[in-house]
Legacy VTK file of the C-alpha trace (Angstrom):
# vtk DataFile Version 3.0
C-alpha trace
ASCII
DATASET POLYDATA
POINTS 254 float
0.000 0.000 0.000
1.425 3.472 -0.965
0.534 6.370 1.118
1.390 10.270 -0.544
1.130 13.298 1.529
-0.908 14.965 -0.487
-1.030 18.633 1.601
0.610 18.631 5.332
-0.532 22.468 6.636
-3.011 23.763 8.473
-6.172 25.825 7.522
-4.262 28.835 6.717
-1.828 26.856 4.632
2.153 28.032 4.473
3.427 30.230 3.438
0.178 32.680 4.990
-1.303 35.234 3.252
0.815 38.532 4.091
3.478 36.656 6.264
7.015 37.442 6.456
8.317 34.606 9.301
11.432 33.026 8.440
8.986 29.721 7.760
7.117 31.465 5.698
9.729 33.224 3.490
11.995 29.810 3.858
13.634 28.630 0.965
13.177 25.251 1.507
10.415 23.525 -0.218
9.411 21.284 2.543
8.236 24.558 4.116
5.575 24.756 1.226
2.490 23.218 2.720
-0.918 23.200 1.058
-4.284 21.959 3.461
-3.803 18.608 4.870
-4.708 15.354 2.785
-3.898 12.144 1.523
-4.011 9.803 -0.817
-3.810 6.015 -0.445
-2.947 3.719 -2.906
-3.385 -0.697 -3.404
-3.842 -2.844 -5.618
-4.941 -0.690 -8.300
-7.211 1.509 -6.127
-7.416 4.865 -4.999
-9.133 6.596 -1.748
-8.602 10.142 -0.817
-8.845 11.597 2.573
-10.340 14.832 2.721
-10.516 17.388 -0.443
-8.976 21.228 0.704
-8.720 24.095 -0.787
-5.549 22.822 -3.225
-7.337 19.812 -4.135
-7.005 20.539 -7.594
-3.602 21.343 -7.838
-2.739 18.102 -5.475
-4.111 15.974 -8.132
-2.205 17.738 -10.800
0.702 17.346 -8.919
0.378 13.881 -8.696
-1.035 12.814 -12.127
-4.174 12.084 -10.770
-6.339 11.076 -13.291
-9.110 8.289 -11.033
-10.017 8.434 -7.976
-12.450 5.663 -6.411
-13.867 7.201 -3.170
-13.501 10.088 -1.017
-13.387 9.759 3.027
-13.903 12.864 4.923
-12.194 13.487 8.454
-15.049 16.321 9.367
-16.157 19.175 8.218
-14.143 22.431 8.276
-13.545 23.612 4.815
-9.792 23.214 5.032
-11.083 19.870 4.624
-13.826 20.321 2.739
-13.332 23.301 -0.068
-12.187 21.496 -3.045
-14.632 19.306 -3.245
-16.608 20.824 -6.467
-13.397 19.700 -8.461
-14.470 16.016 -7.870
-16.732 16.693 -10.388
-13.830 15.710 -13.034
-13.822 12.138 -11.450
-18.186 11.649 -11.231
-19.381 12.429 -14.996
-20.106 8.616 -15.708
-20.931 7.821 -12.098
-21.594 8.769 -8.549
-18.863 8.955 -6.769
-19.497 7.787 -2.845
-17.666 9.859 -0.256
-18.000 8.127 3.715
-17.747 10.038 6.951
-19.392 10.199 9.845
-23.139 11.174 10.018
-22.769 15.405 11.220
-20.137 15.579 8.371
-22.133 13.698 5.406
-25.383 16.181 7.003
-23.099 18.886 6.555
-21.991 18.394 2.905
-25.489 17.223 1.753
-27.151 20.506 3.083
-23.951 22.786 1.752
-23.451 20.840 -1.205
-26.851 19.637 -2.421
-26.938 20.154 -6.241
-24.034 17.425 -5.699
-26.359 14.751 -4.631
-29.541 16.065 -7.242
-29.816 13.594 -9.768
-31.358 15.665 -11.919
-28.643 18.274 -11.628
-26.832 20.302 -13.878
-23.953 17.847 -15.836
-21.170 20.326 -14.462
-21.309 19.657 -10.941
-20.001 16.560 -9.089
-22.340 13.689 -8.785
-22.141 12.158 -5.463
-23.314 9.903 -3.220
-23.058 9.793 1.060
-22.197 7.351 2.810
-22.634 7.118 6.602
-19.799 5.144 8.564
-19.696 3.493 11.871
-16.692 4.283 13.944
-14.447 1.704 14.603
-15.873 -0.972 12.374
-13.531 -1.956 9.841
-15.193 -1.894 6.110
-13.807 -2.425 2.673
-14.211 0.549 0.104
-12.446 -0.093 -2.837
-11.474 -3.102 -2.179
-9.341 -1.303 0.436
-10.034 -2.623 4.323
-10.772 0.751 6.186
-11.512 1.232 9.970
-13.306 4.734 11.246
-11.610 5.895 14.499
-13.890 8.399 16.431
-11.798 11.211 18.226
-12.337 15.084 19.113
-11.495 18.281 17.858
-11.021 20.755 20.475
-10.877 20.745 24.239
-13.997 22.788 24.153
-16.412 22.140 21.293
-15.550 18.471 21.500
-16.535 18.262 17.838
-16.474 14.548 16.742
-14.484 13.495 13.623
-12.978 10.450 12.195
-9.630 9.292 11.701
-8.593 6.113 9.905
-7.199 3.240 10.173
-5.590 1.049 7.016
-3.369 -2.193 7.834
-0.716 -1.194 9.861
-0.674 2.713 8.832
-3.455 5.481 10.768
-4.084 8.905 9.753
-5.647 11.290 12.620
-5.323 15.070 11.941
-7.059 17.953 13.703
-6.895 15.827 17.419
-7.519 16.950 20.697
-8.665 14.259 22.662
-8.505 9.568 21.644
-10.489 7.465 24.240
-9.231 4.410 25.194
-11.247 2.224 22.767
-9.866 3.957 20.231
-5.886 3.265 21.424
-6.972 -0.218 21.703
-8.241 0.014 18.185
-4.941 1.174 17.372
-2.900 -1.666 18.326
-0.784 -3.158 16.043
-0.496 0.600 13.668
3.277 1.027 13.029
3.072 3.895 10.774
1.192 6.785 12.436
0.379 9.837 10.418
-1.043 12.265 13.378
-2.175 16.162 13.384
0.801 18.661 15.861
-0.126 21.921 14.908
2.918 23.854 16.926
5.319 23.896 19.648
2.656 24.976 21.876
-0.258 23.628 23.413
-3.499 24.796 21.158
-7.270 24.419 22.361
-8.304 22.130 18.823
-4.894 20.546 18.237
-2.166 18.428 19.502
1.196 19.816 20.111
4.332 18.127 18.542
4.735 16.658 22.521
0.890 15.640 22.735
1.126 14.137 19.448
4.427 12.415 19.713
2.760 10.958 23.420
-0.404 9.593 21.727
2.139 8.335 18.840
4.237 6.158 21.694
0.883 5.261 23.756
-0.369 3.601 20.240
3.558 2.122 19.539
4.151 2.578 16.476
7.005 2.581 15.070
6.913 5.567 12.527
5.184 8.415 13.463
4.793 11.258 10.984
3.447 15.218 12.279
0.824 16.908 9.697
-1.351 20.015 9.889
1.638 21.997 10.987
1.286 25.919 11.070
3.788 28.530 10.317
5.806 28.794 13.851
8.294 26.015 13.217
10.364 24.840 10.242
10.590 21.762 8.586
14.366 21.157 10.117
13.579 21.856 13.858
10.538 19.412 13.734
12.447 16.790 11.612
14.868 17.069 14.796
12.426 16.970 17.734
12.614 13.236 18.160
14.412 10.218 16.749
10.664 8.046 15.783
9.413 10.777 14.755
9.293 13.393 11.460
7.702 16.017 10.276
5.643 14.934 6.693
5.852 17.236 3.638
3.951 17.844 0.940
4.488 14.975 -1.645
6.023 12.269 0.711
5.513 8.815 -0.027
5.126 5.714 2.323
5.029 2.073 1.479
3.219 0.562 4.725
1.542 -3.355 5.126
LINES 1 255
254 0 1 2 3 4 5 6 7 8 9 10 11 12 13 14 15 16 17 18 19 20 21 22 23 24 25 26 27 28 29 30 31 32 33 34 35 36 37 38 39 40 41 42 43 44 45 46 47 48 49 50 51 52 53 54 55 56 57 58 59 60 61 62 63 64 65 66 67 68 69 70 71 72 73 74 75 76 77 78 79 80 81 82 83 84 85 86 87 88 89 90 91 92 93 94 95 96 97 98 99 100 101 102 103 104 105 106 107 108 109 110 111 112 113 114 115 116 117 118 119 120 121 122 123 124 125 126 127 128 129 130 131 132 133 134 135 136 137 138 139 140 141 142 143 144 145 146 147 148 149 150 151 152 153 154 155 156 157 158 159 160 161 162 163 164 165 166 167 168 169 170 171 172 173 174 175 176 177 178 179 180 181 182 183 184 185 186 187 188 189 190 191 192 193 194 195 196 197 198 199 200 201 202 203 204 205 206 207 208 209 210 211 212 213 214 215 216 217 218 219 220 221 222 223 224 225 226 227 228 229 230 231 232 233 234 235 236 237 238 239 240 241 242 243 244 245 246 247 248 249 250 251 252 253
């Protein structure tokens, strides 16, 4: 299974509008980060996690030209904004995104000429899916399991992560219950949401994220939805399991 990075920054994406930090006028291209995604890959299939504002240029990036289902995290348009340029992938048939149910609500009341069947040919044709957390499906032919975790310390606001062999991706983390670390057992390559240095009220810090990273034990554990405050060197040093993913990395995990 191949896993690309397709975006690794957070809503405001770096460099920011109007910036002049040394991260956002760094030369180095691993400082370029467009909303967080990705993309995974097996046996001739192809799944997306979430669809930002770059999606377009993501797939153009990446010679994207099929994509077989959509999964949505939640549904802040970081994640979210793109999604009218699924329409290139839908003109002979639906394509089926899966979330949970407040996130599927969300886009079908946002986003409904995408689910009229009657609707005009240029929009996407979809079709919603409703998932139940932590009960593994196959989408794709691709075995996926929903992991149910929070976003924020004080909204709470319920989204999913996912689970696929031996690799998770959770971004935009606050707060994993138990079950959910026990649902984790056995993930060695961790893709997990540290916004900063510092502790933030809807994200994990590099230190919270790194703990929940060792608390799971895997093996590989890879930061996303980063914000401007730190380069890509200093959190590439932080810790010796752990990284900072880039726009445009590539994974081979079980």
């Amino acid at each position: 299974m191949k896993v690309t990075f397709l975006g690794t920054g957070t809503s405001h994406g770096i460099p920011v509008i109007g910036c002049h930090c040394d991260v956002c006028m760094s030369g180095n291209p691993r400082d370029k980060r467009y909303r967080s995604a990705i993309m995974v890959e097996e046996n001739g299939s192809r799944i997306v996690v979430d669809t930002g504002y770059e999606f377009r240029l993501q797939m153009l990036r990446e010679g994207v030209d099929n994509v077989d289902a959509v999964l949505y995290t939640h549904s802040h348009s970081d994640h979210l904004s793109g999604i009218d340029d699924l329409r290139v992938f839908s003109q002979k048939r639906n394509m089926t995104i899966y979330s949970n149910r407040p996130t599927l609500e969300y886009i079908e009341k946002h986003y409904s000429y995408a689910f009229d069947t009657h609707g005009f040919p240029g929009t996407p044709h979809l079709s919603a899916v409703e998932l139940e957390p932590l009960k593994e499906v196959e989408i794709a032919g691709i075995r996926v399991m929903p992991l149910p975790v929070e976003h924020g310390r004080v909204t709470h606001m319920p989204i999913y992560g996912y689970r696929f062999g031996s690799f998770a991706y959770i971004t935009d983390c606050t707060f994993i219950a138990d079950e959910v670390y026990e649902a984790l057992r056995g993930v060695e390559t961790l893709a997990i949401g540290a916004l900063r240095g510092r502790v933030h009220g809807a994200h994990f810090s590099f230190e919270e994220a790194h703990e929940a990273g060792r608390r799971i034990g895997a093996r590989r554990i890879y930061f996303t939805h980063i914000n401007h405050e730190t380069c890509y060197d200093e959190i590439d040093s932080l810790y010796d399991d752990a990284w900072s993913a880039y726009d445009g990395l590539k994974l081979e995990v079980n």
